[in-house]
N, C-alpha and C positions, 0 to 999 in steps of 0.2 A: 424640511422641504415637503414632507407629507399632508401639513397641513395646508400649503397650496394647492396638491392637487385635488381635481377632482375625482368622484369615484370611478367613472370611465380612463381616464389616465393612470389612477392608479394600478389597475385592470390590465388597462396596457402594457404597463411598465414590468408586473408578476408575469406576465406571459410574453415579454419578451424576448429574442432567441430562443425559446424551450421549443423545442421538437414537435412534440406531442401532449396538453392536456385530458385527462380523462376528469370527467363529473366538474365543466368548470361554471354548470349551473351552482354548486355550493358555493366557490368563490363569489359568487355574485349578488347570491342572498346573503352573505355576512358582511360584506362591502357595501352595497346597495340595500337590503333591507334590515338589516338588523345595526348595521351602520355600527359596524367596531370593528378593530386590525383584525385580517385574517391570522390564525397560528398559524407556523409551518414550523415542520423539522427535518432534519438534514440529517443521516447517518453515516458514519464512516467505521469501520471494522479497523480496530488498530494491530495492523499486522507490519510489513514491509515500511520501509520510509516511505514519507508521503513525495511524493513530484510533483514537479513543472502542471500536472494536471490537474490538481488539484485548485489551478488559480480558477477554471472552468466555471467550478460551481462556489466559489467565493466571488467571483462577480457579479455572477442571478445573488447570491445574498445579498452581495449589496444592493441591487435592484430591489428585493424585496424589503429589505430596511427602507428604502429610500421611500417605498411606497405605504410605508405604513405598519408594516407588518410585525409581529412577535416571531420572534425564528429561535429554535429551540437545535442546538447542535448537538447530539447525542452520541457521545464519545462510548463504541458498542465493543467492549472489552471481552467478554461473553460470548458475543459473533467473532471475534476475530479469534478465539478459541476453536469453537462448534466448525469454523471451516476448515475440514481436513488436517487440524493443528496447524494451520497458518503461524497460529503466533503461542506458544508454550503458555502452560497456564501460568508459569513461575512471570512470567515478563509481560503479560497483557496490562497488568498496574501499571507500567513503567512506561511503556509503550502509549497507552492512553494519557496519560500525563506529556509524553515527549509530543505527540499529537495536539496536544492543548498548546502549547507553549510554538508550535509553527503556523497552526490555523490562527491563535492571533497576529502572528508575525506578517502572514499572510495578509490579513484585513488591513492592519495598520499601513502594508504598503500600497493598497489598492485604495486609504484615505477612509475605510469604512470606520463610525463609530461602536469599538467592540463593547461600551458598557449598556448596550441596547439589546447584547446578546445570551445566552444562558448556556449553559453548560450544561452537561447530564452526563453521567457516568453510568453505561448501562448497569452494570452489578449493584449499584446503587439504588435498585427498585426491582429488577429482574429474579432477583434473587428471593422474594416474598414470597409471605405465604399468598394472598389472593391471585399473584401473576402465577404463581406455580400450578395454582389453580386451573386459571383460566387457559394454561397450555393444554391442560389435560382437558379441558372441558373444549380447547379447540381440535385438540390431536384426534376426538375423541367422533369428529362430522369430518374430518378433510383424510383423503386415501391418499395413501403411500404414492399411488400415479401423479397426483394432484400436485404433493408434496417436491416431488421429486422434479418434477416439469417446471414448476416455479421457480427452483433455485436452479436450473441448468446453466442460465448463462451468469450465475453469481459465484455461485457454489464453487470450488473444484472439483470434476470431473474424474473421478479415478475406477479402476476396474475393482469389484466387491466394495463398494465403499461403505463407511462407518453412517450409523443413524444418526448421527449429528447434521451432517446434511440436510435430512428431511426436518429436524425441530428448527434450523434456522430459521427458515422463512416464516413459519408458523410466528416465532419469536417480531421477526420484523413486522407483520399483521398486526400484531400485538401491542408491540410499543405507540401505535396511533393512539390507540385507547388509555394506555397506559401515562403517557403525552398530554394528555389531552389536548390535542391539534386539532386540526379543519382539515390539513394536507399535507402529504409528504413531498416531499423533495428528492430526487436523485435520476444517475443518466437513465436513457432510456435501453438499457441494457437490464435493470430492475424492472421494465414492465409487468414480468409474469408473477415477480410476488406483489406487485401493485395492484394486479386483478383478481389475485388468491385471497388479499384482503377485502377488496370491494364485494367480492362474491359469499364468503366464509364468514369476516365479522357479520354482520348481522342473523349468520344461522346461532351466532353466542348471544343475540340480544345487544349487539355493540354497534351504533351508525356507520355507515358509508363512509369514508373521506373522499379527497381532490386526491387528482398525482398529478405535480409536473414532472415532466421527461426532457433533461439537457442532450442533443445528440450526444454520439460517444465522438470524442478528437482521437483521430486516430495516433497510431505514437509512430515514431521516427524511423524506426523501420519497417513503417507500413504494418496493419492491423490494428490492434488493438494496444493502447499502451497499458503496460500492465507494470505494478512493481517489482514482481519476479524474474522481468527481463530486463537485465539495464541497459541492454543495446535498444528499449524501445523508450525510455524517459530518465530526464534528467531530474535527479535531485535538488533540492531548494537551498542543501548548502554545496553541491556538487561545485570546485573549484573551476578557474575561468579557464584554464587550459583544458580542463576536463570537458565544459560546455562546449569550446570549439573546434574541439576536435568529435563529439558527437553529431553536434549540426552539420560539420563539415562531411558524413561520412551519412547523412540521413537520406532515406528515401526521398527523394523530391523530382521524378523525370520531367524530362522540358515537354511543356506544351500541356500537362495530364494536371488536372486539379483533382478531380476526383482520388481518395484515397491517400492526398496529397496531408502529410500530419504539419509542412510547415506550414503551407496553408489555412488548414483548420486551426493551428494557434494562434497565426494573425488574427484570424476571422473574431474569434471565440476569446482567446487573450488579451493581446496586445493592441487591437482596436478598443473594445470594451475598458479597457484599463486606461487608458490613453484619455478619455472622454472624463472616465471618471477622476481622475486626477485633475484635469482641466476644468470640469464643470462645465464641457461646453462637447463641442464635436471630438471626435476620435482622431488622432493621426498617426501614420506610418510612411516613413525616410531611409528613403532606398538612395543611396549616395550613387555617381559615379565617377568614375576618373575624367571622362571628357566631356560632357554632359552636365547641364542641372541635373539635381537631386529629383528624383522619382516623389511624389508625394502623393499618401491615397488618405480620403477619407473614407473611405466605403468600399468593403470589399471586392460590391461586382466590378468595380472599375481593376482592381487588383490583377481579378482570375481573368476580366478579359485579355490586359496588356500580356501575361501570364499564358493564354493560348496563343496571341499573335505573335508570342517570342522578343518582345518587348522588354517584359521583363522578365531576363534568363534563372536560372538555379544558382549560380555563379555572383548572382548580383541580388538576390532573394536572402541566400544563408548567413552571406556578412551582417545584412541587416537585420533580420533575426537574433543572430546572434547578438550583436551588441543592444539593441532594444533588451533582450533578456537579462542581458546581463547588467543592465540599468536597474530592470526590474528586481534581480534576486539580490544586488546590493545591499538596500536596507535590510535587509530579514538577516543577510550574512554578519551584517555589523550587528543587529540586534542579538543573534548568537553570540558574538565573541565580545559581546558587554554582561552578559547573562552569564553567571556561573552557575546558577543552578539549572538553566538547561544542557551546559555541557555535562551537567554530573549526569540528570537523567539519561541524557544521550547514552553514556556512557553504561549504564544499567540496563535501559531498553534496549537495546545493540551491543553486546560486550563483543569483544575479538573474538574469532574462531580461532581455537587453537589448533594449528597444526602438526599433528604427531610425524615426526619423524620416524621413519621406518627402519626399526632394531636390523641390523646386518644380524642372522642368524651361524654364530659361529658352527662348523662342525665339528662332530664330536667322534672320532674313532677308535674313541677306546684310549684309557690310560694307558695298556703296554705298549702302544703304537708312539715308535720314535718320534720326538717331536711334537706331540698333541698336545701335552702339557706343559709347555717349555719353560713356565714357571713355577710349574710345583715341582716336578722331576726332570731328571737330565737323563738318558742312558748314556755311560760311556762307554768310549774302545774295546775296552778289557770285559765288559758284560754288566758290572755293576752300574746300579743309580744313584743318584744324589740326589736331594732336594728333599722339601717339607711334608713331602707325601710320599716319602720314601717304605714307611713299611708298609705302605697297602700295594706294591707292586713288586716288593726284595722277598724272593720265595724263602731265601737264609742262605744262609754260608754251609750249614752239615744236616745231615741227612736227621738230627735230630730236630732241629730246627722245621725242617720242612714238612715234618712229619705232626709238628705242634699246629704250624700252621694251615695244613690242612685237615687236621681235628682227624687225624688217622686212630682209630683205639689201638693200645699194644699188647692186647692179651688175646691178639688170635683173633677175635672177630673184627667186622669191618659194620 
């Protein structure tokens, strides 16, 4: 298809729904004057399971394929480390690999061609001697305030926190060069290490890049969806009772778009998907019971019927739900045909073992009646029985008792 379009539509099509581009004069000289695909790459830190939000920036991929482009997906093993041990150094191999194996699952259901794609295992380059270099040669112009400001809304947040923090972002600068790209890719909640690198690389001697910025979709209980909360996103192999009982229980008040996450997945998901399956327009089918079926191509029409009460949260979640769940079908079959991503699942995600908690017997002493009731017995008559019997039977005669407590018999003590 790319070689239909033109350079201004392909132009179009890279900056569509993105939020915010920075420098998208670069996009335009390698489009328009040097006339070859723009690179891009896409990072993702392999820590928690990936979700439902993930389809976000898998459909700008596929916009970006469509237009021409080389997109470079950078499977960041290393970062998902360095942030506040997100993800154990033993499990970030597995983990990255488990990532691999849904982001294509992913593409394949949204119709995108994944042998147009590349892969890249950060450790895989990260790990060199010249990028080892070039950290210290960048660690060495950008200050701790700099460092620390750019990763705030990526980073976790913790009180005294570890200097891994500050080399992420540094690292994410980094890999544009390291990449060799035009632009990066990701939401715009990365803005501040997107301008750490436009400002920083070239103090190393390294070009400027592009950044596009996808809004952030909010998640389901309002804010930010994140994977450490699974009351705010669902899983990609998350089960169908599971899904509707979280939709069912989602943030969505009647009348409010704003902030609204079922909305932003219409918007950003399940429209977008919708189109590209079809090859043609987008659609969304909102059933009712007494009524023709609600049908939107276009969001604004969506949020408007959405403020007039039109259409309720009631009549919003069902269809949501089951468009989702049309959606995460294939990927769930594509799991349970794949044995070797159950195995990795399995390695990257092992069970938590749960320790049960020792009941702490108490101990009051072996001569106390009863304490040991099965090593010794005391009976009636004063004597014990049982297997631990001479460490508590003082003796029968005063010779005895005398052995036993190591009494000497010549007069001193």
């Amino acid at each position: 298809m790319a070689e239909t379009l033109s350079a201004d539509e392909k132009i179009a099509l890279i900056k569509e729904q993105l939020q915010e581009v920075l420098k998208p004069e670069i996009i335009e000289d390698v489009i328009k004057k040097q006339n070859r695909p723009l690179v891009i790459y896409w990072g993702t830190a392999t820590t928690g399971r990936p979700h439902c939000g993930y389809f976000v920036p898998m459909v700008k991929i596929a916009h970006f394929l469509k237009a021409g482009c080389k997109v470079k997906i950078l499977l960041a093993d290393i970062h998902g480390f360095l942030d506040n041990l997100k993800a154990p150094i033993e499990l970030v191999k597995f983990r990255a690999e488990y990532y691999k194996f849904v982001i294509i699952a992913l593409l394949k259901s949204v119709n995108v061609p994944i042998e147009r794609l590349e892969f890249v295992l950060g450790s895989s380059y990260q790990l060199s001697e010249k990028y080892t270099m070039d950290l210290f040669r960048l660690s060495s112009v950008v200050t701790e305030h700099d460092a620390k400001k750019a990763g705030a809304e990526v980073v976790k947040q913790v009180e005294n926190s570890t200097l891994s923090g500050l080399i992420y972002p540094l690292m994410q600068a980094l890999d544009e060069e390291h990449l060799g790209v035009d632009a990066q890719f990701g939401g715009v909640d990365q803005r501040k290490i997107f301008t750490l690198a436009a400002e920083q690389l070239p103090r190393v001697n390294y070009k400027e890049r592009a950044h596009l910025m996808n809004p952030m979709v909010p998640g389901l209980a309002g804010g930010k969806m994140s994977s450490s909360d699974p009351d705010s996103k669902i899983d990609v192999l998350e089960v169908a009772d599971v899904v509707r009982r979280k939709l069912k229980k989602a943030h969505a008040a009647p009348k409010e778009v704003d902030g609204n996450g079922i909305i932003s997945f219409v918007e950003y998901v399940l429209l977008p998907v919708s189109a590209l399956k079809s090859g043609g327009q987008g659609k969304f089918v909102v059933e009712r019971k007494d009524a023709e079926p609600l049908i939107y191509t276009d969001i604004a029409s969506l949020k408007k019927d959405y403020v007039a009460d039109i259409l309720m949260p009631q009549m919003l979640k069902p269809a949501t739900t089951n468009a989702l769940l049309e959606l995460l079908q294939p990927i769930q079959e594509e799991y349970q045909r794949t044995p070797e991503w159950q195995e990795i699942d399995k390695k990257a995600y092992p069970p938590v073992e749960v320790k049960k908690k020792e009941k702490k017997v108490k101990d009051r002493g072996t001569r106390f009646p009863g304490t040991a009731a099965k090593d010794v017995e005391a009976k009636p008559d004063g004597h014990v029985e049982g297997k631990e019997k001479a460490k508590v039977d003082l003796a029968e005669g005063a010779e005895d008792a005398m052995r036993n407590l190591d009494v000497k018999t010549n007069g001193t003590v």
